[in-house]
N, C-alpha and C positions, 0 to 999 in steps of 0.2 A: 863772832860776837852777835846777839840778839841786837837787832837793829831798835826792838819793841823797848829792850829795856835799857830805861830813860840812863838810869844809873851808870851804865855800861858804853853805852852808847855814847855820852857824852866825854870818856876818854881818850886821850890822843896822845898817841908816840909825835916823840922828836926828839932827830939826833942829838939835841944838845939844849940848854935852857936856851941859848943864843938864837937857835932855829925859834924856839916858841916866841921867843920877844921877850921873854921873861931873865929874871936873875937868882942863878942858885944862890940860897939863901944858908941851906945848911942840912945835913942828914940829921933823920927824925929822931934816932937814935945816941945821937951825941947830945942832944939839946935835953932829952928824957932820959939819959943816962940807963939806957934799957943796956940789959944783961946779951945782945946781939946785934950783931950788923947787918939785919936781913933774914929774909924769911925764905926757904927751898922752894924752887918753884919745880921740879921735876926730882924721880925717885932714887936717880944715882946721885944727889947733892950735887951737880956741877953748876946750877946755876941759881942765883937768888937775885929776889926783889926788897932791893932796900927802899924805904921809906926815905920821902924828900921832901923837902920845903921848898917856895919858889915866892921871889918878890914880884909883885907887882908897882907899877907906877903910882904914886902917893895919889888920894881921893881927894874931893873936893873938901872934907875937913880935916884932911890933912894926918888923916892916920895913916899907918903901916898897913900893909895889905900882902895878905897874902894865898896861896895855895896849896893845896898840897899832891902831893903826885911819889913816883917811885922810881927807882935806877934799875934800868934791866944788866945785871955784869956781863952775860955774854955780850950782850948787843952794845954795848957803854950808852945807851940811849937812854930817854925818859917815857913816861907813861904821866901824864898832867889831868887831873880830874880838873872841868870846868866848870861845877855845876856850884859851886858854892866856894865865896870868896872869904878869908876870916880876917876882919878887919879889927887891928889892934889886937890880936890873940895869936900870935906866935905859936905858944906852947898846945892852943887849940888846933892848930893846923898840924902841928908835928903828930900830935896823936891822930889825929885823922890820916896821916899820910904814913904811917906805923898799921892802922888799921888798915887801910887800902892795900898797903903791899901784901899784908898779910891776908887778906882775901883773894886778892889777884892770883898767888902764888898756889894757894889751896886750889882756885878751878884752874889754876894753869893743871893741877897735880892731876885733878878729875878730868880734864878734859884728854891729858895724855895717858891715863891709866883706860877711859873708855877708846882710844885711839888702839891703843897695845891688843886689848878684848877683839876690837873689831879684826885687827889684822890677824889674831890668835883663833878665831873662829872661821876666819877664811881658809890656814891653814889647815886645820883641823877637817874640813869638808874637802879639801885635796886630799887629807892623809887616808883619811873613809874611805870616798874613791878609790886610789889606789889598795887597801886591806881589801875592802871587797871584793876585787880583781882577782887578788891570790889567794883570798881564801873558793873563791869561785875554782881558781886553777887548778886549787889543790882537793876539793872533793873532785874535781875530774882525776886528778892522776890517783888521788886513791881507789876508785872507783876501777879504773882501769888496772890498776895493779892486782885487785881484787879478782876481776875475772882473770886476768894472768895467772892468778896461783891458782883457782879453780881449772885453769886448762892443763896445768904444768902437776906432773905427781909430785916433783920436789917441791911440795908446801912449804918445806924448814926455812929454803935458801927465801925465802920471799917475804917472811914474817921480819928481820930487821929495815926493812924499804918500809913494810905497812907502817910498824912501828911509828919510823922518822918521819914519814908524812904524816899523821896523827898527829902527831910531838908537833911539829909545824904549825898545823892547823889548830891544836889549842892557845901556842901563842899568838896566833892571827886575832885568835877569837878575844884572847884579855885583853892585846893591845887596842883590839875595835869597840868593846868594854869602856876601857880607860879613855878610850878618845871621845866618846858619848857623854861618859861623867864629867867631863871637863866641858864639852858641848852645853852641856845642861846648864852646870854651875856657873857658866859666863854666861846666858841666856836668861839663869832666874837672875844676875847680880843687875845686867842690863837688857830689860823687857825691850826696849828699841831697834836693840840690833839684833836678836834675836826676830822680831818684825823682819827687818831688814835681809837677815839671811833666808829667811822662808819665800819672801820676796824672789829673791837671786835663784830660790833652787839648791839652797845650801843646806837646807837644816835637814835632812834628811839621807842618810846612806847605811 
């Protein structure tokens, strides 16, 4: 989390309303009759951020108070925004705490989908590595094969080896192709880690 951004920054997990001092009041969702109980926070749906309401201790004129914040289901914990209290507006808090989750949940989404790129791009600079190795290997054993039928008069017996080395070394060459294209296309989606890999010594094989 941006330390910088105030928005953000001001949010706090805890285990429980109890932990915060506060009192669940009611999911944001039942009180707004919204068509869901939460928002995905990651790409295989296993986990979501429901929207939450939380009471606070009555004000000195004696209104209802409230906030609003969000249930994490894997963790059963809360997520409390503190930056703004909604005093006598119940149904104001629920929406805000409907929109919270459903922000939270979208950079939960971004942040694990740049997460996947990063480790998807480390791979990719190991699988290089390794292609360039056997296709290096393998213009050596062609190579050598080569002058072997040139020494050897039975040319015939030596033309299905050249063959299948050939045949080898084109699929070396698509699959180091495809592993570039995919290189690229996570580099142009995220300029950062593409920095980042160039950085490391990765972006290039």
């Amino acid at each position: 989390m941006d330390a910088n951004d105030r928005a953000r920054a001001a949010r706090r997990f805890f285990g429980s309303a109890t932990d915060a001092g506060l009192r669940f009041e009611a999911w944001a969702d039942d009180v707004l009759r919204l068509r869901h109980t939460g928002w995905y926070a990651d790409e295989f749906q296993d986990e979501t951020f429901r929207g939450a309401v939380f009471r606070l201790p009555a004000g000195r004129k004696g209104y209802d108070r409230f906030v609003a914040g969000y249930g994490e289901s894997l963790s059963e914990g809360f997520v409390i925004d503190l930056t703004e209290v909604w005093e006598g507006d119940f149904i104001g808090a629920a929406r805000e705490a409907d929109r919270l989750a459903e922000r939270s949940a979208e950079d939960a989404r971004e942040w694990q989908a740049r997460e996947s790129a990063r480790l998807r791009l480390e791979d990719i600079a190991g699988e290089l590595t390794t292609v360039r190795k056997d296709i290096l290997d393998l213009c050596r054993s062609i190579r050598e094969a080569s002058e072997a039928c040139e020494a050897c008069p039975a040319l015939a017996e030596h033309k299905p080896i050249r063959e299948a080395l050939r045949g080898a070394l084109q699929n070396h060459l698509r699959h180091r192709l495809g592993l570039r294209e995919e290189r690229d296309r996570l580099q142009a989606e995220y300029p950062d880690l593409g920095e980042e890999t160039a950085r490391a010594g990765l972006g290039s094989a």
